[in-house]
C-alpha positions in Angstrom: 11.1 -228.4 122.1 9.7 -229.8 125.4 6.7 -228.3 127.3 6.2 -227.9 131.1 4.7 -231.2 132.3 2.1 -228.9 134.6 1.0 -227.5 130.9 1.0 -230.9 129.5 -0.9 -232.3 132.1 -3.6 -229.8 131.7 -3.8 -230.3 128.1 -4.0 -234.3 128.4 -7.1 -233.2 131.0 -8.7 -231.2 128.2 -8.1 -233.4 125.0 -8.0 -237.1 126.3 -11.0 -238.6 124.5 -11.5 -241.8 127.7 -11.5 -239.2 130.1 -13.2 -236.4 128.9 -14.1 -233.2 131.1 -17.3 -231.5 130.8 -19.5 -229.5 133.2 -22.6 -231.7 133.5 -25.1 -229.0 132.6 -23.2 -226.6 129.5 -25.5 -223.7 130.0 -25.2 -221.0 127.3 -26.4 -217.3 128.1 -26.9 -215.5 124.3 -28.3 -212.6 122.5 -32.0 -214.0 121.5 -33.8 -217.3 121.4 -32.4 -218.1 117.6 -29.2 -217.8 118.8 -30.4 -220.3 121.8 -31.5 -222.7 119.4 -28.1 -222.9 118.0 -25.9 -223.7 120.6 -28.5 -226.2 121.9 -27.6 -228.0 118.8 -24.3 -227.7 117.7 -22.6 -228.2 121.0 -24.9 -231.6 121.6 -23.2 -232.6 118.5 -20.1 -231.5 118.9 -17.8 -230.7 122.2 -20.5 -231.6 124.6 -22.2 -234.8 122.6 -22.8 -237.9 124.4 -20.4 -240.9 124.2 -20.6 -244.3 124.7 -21.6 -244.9 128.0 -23.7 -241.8 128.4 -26.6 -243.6 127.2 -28.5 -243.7 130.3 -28.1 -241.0 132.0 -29.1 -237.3 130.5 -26.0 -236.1 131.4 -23.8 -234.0 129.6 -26.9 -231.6 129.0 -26.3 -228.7 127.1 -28.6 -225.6 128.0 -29.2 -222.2 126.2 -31.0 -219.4 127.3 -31.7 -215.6 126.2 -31.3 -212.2 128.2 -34.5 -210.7 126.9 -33.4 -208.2 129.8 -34.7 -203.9 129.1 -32.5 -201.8 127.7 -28.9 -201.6 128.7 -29.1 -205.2 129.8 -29.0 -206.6 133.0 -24.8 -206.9 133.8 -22.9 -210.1 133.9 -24.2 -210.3 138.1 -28.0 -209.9 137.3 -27.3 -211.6 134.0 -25.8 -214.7 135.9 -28.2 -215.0 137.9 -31.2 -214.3 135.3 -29.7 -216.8 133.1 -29.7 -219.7 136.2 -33.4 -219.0 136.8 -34.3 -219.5 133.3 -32.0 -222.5 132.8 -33.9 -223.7 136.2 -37.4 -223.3 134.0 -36.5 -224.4 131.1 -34.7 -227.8 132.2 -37.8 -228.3 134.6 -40.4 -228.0 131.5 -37.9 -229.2 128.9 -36.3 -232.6 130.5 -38.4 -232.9 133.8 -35.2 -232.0 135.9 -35.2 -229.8 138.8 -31.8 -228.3 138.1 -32.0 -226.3 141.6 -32.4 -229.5 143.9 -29.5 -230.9 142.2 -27.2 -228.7 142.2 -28.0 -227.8 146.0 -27.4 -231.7 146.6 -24.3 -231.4 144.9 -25.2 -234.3 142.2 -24.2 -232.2 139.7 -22.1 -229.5 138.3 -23.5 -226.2 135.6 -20.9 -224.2 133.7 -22.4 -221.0 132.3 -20.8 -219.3 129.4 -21.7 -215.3 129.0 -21.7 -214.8 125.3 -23.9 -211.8 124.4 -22.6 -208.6 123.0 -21.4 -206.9 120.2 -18.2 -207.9 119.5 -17.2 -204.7 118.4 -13.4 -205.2 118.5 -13.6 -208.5 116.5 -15.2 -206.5 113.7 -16.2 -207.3 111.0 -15.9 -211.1 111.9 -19.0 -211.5 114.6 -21.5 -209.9 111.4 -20.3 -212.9 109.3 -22.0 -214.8 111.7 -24.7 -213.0 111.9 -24.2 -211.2 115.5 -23.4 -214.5 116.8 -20.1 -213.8 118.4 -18.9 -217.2 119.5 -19.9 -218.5 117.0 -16.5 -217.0 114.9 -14.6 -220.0 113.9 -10.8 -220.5 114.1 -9.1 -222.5 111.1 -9.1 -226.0 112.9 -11.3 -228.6 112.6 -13.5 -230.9 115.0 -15.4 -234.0 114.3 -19.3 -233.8 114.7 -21.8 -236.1 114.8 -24.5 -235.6 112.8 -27.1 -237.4 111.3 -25.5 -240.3 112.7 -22.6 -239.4 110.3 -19.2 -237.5 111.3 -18.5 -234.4 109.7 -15.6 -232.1 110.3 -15.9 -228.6 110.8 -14.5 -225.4 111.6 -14.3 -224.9 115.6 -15.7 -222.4 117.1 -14.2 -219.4 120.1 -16.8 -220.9 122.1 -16.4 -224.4 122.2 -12.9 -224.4 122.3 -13.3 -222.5 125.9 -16.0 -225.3 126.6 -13.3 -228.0 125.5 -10.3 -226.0 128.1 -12.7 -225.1 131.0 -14.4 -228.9 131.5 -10.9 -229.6 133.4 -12.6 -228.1 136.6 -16.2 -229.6 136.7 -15.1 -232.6 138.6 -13.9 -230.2 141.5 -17.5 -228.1 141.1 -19.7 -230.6 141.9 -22.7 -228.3 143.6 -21.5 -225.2 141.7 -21.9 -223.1 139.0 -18.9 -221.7 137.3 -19.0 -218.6 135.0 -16.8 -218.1 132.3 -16.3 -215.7 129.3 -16.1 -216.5 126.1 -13.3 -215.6 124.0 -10.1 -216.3 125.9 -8.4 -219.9 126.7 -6.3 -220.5 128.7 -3.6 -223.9 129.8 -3.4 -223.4 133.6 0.1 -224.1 135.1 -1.0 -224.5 138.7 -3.1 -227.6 139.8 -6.6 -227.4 138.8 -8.1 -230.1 140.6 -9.0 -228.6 144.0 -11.7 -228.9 147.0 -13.2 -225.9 147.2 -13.0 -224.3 150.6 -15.1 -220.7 149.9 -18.8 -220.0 148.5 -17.3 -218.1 145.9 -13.9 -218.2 144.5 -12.4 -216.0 141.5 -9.6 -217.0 138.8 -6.2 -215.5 139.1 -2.8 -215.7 138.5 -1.3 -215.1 142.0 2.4 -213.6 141.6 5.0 -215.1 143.8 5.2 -216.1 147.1 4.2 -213.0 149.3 2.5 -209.5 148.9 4.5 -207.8 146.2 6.2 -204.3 147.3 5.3 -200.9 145.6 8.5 -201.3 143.7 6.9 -204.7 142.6 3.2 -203.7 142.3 4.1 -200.6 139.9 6.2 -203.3 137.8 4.3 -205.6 137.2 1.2 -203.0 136.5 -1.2 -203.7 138.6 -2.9 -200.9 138.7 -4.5 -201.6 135.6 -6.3 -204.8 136.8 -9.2 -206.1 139.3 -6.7 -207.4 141.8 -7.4 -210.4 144.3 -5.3 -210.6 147.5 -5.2 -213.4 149.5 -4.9 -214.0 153.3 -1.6 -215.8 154.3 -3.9 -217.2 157.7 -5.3 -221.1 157.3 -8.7 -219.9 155.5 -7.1 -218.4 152.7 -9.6 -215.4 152.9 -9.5 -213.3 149.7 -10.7 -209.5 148.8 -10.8 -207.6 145.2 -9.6 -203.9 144.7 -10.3 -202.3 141.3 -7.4 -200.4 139.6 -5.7 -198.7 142.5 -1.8 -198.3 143.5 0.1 -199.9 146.3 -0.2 -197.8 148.9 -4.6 -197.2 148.1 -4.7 -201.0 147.8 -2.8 -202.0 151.4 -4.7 -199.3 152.9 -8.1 -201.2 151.5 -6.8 -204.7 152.2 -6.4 -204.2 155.5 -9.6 -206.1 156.5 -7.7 -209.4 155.4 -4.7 -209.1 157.9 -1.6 -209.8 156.9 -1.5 -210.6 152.9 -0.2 -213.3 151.3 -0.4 -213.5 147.8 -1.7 -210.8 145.1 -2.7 -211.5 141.2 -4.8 -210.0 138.7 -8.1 -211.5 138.2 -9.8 -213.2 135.4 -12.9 -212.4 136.3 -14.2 -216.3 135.6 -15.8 -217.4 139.3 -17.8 -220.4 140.6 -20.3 -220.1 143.5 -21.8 -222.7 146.2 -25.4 -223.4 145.6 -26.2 -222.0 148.6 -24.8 -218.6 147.4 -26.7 -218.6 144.2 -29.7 -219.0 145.8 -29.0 -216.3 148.8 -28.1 -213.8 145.6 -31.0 -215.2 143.7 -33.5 -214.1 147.0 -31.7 -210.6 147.5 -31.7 -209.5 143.5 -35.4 -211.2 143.2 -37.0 -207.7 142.6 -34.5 -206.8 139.3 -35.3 -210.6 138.3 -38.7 -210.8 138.0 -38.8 -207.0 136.6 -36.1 -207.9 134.5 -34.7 -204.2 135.2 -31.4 -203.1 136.9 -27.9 -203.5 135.6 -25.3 -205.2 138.1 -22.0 -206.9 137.3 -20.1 -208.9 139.6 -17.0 -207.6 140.5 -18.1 -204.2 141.7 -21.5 -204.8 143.0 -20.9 -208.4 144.7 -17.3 -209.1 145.0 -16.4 -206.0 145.9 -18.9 -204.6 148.8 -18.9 -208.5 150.5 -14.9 -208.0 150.9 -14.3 -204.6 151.4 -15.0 -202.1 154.1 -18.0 -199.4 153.4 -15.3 -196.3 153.6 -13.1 -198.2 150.9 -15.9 -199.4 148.5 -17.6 -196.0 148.4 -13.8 -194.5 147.6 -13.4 -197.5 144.4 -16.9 -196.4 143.5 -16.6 -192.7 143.4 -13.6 -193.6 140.6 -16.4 -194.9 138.2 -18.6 -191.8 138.7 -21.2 -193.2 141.6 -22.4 -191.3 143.6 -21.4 -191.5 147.1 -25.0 -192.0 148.8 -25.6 -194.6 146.4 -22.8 -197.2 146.6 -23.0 -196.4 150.5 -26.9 -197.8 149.8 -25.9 -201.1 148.0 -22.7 -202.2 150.7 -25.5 -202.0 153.4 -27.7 -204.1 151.1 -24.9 -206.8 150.1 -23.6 -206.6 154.1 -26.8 -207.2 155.4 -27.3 -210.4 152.8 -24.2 -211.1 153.8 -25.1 -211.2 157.8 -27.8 -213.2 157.1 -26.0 -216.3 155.2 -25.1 -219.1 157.0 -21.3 -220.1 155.8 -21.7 -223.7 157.3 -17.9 -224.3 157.9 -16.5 -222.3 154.9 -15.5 -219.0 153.6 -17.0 -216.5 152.0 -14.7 -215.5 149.3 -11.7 -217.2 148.0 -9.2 -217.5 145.0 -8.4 -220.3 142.6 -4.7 -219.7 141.1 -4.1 -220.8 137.4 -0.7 -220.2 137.9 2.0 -217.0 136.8 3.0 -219.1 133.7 -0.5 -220.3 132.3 -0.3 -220.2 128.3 -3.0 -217.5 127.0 -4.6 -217.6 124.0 -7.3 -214.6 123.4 -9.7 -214.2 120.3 -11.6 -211.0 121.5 -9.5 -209.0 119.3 -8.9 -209.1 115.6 -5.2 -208.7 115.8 -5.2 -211.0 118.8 -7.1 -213.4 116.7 -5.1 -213.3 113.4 -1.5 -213.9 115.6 -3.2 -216.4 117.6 -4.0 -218.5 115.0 -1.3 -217.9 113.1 0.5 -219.2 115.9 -0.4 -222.9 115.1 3.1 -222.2 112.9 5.7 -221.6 115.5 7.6 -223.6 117.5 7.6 -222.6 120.8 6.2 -224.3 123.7 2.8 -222.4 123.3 2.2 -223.3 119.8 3.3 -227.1 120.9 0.6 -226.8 123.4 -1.5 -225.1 121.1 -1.5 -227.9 118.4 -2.3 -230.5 121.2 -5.0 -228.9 122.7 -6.9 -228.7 119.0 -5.6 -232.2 118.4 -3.5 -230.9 115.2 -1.4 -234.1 114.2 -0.8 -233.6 111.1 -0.3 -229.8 109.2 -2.7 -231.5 106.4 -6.1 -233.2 107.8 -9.4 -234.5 106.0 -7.8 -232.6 103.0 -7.4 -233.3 99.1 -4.7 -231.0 98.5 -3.6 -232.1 94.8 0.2 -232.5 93.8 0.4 -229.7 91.5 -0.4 -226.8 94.9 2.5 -226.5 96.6 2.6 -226.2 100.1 5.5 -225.0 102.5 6.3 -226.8 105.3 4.8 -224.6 108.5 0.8 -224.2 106.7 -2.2 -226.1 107.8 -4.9 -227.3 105.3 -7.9 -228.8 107.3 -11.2 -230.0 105.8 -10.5 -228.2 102.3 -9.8 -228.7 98.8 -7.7 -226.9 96.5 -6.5 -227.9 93.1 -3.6 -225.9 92.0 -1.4 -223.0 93.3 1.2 -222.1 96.5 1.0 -221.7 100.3 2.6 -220.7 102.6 2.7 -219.8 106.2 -1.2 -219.8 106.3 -3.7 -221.6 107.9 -6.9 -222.9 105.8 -10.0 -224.5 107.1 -13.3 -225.1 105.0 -11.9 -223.8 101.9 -12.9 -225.0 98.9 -10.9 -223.5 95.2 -8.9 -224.5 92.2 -6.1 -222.2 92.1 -5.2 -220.7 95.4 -2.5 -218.5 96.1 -1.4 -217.5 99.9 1.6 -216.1 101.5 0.7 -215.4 105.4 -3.0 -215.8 105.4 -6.0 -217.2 107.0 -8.7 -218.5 105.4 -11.7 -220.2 106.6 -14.9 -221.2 104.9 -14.2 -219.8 101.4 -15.4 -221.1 98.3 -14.5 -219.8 94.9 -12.4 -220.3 91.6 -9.1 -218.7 92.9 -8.2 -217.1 95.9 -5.1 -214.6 96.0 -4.2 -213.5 99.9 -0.7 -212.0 101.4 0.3 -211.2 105.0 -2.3 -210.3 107.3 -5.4 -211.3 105.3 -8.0 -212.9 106.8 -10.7 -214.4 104.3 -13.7 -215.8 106.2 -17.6 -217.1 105.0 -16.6 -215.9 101.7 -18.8 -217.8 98.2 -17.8 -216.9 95.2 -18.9 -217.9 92.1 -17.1 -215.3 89.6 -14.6 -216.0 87.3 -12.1 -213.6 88.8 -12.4 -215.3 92.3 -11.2 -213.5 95.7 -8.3 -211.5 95.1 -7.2 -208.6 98.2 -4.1 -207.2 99.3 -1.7 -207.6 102.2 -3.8 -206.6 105.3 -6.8 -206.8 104.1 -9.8 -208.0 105.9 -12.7 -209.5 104.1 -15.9 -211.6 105.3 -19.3 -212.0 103.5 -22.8 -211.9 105.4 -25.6 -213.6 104.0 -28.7 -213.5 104.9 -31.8 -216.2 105.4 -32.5 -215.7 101.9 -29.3 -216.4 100.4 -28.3 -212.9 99.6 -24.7 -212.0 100.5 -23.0 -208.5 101.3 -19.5 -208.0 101.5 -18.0 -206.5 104.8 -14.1 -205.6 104.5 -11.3 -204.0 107.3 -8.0 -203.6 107.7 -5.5 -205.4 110.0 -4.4 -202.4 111.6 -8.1 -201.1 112.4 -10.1 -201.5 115.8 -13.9 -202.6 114.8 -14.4 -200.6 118.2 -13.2 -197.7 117.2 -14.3 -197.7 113.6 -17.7 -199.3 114.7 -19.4 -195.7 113.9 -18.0 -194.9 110.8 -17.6 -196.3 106.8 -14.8 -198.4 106.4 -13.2 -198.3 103.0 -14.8 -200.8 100.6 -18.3 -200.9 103.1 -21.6 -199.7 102.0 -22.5 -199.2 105.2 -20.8 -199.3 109.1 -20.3 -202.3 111.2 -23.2 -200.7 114.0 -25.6 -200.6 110.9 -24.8 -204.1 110.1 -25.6 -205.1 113.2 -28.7 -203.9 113.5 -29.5 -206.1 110.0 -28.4 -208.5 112.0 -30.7 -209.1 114.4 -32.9 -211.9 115.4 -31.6 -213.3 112.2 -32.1 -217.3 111.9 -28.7 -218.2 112.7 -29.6 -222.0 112.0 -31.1 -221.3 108.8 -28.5 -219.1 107.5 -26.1 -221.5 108.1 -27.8 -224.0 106.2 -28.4 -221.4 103.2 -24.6 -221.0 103.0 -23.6 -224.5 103.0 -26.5 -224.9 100.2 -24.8 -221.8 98.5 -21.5 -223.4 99.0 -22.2 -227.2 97.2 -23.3 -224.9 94.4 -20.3 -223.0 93.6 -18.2 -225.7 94.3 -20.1 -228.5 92.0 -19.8 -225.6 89.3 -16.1 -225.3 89.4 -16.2 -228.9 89.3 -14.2 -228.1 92.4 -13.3 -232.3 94.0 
């Protein structure tokens, strides 16, 4: 089957090892320092590691920060802008760089990936890891250096969105990008671009004009943040919030006539100049490290909309009238004060209405996703090329006697005997395996017996029995700095969010409990316990 040469383009952009794409800065925003420490080093030796010819210059430079923010945390606005300041500190004491005078001169580009939370609806996956959410692997493999010495290893959520977004730093040059990190996605619209507007928001603009109601109530738009665009020559854009046709032209009205409408991402990049006029307004919050803002309803929002309309989205979330009236006259009279030198304010950057999505934020999302690696169809094609899968069987000793179906992928494991099918292994490590619909990554033991829906993950084992669960069945193991391991078990058909509370079956305790164990653990350390752990089991199983 043949794939759109738009999508294939894209995916050339993000894989092509001579022409690699990567923001110059990689700036990481995270739970706590340890988690800091680790994306500091695994992305230098990994997605973001220097190549030949990078010698020289200290570019790509990978950056992590903390939001030691008080209670509640400070919002992915306030936490965008904390993170910057401290990535500003950090690079200036750390490298002797003065990140701000080089972004302002355009020399270079900063992506900024928002990882903290919980990850309640990836449960129990994120506790494996030890509350370090992007840091959940997916059952493909990527070369590392390190030591000097390549070594292949799981990828993680993370650096796989690392790896997809790169393809727009060359357009960014003077501007931070912010992006999420569980969701990728193969743009179908042209993602090299000169930006024309001090901050412009991801979408997927639908057709060619402003949809009717007919149209609007169709394709459920209601549900979404919703960007509209101008059809004038500036291409002026505006967001509403989860409103119907009629409450969203009413609101729009400030844009003229509208061209084009989409659902938003929520992934934006900002001017230097921008950053720094939100950096001066929110300086207050920032040095008191108090306040909670996020971006769509307390930036985007009052800069594009009318005071009447923005108090009348507001009042749907529960503010109080007086008080959103308050912050539009705040963000309108930053707004009066910032020179736009020749651009707009706010714009939009299409990915295109048939861009291929892949999201990991939710357990069932993440089992079909990777799963998906087994189809046929042109997202799976452009799945496989995007993780560079050549082969179904890669840096593998899969022995004669296991037999293995056509469709599975073994990557970086070794298994001695048994059957496989439809499943995808990575890291795995056994004698006798037997799998029917499964995904296993990072497991180490005697045997391992898994059906439909199972997911397996940072499982050792060193019993004679081995891992043995039943069609559905969730099962990860979290081990802590000093070796010891607890076993955490769901169901496919469960949401950690709603369950987060409560005692699954099999648990001792509940996911929230678990992370609260969790935290500030040594994620570096641990890491290095369980690989120890691992060579141990392994060597006596005489497992080869």
């Amino acid at each position: 089957m043949s794939v759109s040469p738009v999508l294939a383009e894209a995916v050339r952009a993000m894989t092509d090892p001579d022409h690699r794409c990567l923001f110059d800065v990689t700036l990481i925003c995270t739970s706590d320092d340890n988690q800091a420490e680790y994306w500091m080093k695994r992305l230098s030796e990994g997605v973001c590691r220097k190549v030949s010819g990078d010698e020289s210059s200290i570019y790509p430079l990978v950056l992590a920060v903390s939001e030691d923010w008080s209670k509640g945390g400070a919002g992915n606005g306030l936490g965008t802008l904390y993170a910057f300041k401290k990535a500003c500190a950090k690079a200036k004491k750390d490298h002797g760089i003065d990140l701000d005078k080089q972004l302002t001169e355009e020399k270079i580009s900063i992506g900024l990936f928002h990882t903290a939370g919980k990850g309640t609806r990836l449960a129990p996956l994120p506790a494996s890891e030890n509350n370090n959410k992007p840091g959940v692997k997916l059952p493909v493999c990527q070369e590392m250096r390190v030591g000097g010495q390549s070594v292949f290893s799981p990828i993680t959520v993370l650096e796989a969105v690392v790896k997809q977004t790169g393809v727009y730093a060359p357009s960014r040059k003077g501007r931070m990008s912010v992006f999420w990190g569980d969701q990728i996605f193969i743009p179908s619209a042209p993602f090299k671009y000169t930006p024309t507007h001090h901050a412009d928001i991801m979408c997927t603009l639908l057709g060619e004009s402003a949809p009717t109601a007919e149209e609007w109530a169709e394709k459920g738009l209601e549900k979404y943040g919703v960007i509209a665009v101008s059809k004038d020559e500036g291409k002026n854009a505006a967001q509403v919030e989860k409103v119907d046709h009629a409450t969203a032209t009413k609101m729009l009205k400030v844009l003229g006539d509208i061209g084009q409408v989409g659902p938003s991402l929520g992934s934006f990049s900002v001017s230097a100049a921008l950053l720094n006029a939100l950096c001066n307004e929110y300086s207050a919050e920032l040095s008191a490290k108090k306040g909670k803002f996020d971006t769509d309803p307390h930036f985007w929002m009052p800069l594009t909309l009318p005071e009447e309309d923005y108090v009348s989205l507001m009042s749907q979330k529960g503010v109080a009238a007086d008080e959103s009236k308050a912050h539009h006259e705040r963000m309108s009279k930053m707004k009066l004060g910032f020179s736009l030198n020749g651009m707009g304010l706010f714009g939009a950057v299409d990915v295109g209405d048939k861009a291929c999505w892949w999201d990991y934020g939710l357990l069932k999302l993440y089992s079909a996703n990777n799963l998906k690696f087994m189809d046929d169809d042109e997202s799976a094609i452009l799945l496989r090329k995007f993780f560079n899968v050549t082969s179904n069987q890669m840096n593998s000793t899969v022995s004669p006697d296991v037999k293995v179906d056509q469709k599975s992928c073994v990557f970086s494991s070794t298994v001695t005997s048994g059957s496989i099918s439809n499943s995808m292994l990575a890291g795995v490590e056994a004698l006798d395996i037997q799998l029917d619909g499964a995904i296993v990554i990072n497991c180490t033991a005697k045997k391992i017996v898994a059906g439909k829906n199972c997911i397996l993950y940072n499982i050792v084992d060193d019993s004679e029995e081995g891992i043995i669960v039943k069609d559905g069945d969730i099962v990860v193991s979290v081990t802590d700095e000093s070796g010891k391991s607890t076993e955490l078990r769901s169901r496919i058909d469960l949401c950690g969010g709603k369950s987060w509370k409560t005692v699954v079956e099999g648990n001792k305790m509940t996911f929230e409990q678990m992370f609260a164990e969790n935290t500030d653990a040594d994620v570096i350390k641990i890491e290095a316990v369980r690989k120890k752990l691992c060579r141990q089991v392994s060597s006596g199983f005489g497992i080869k």
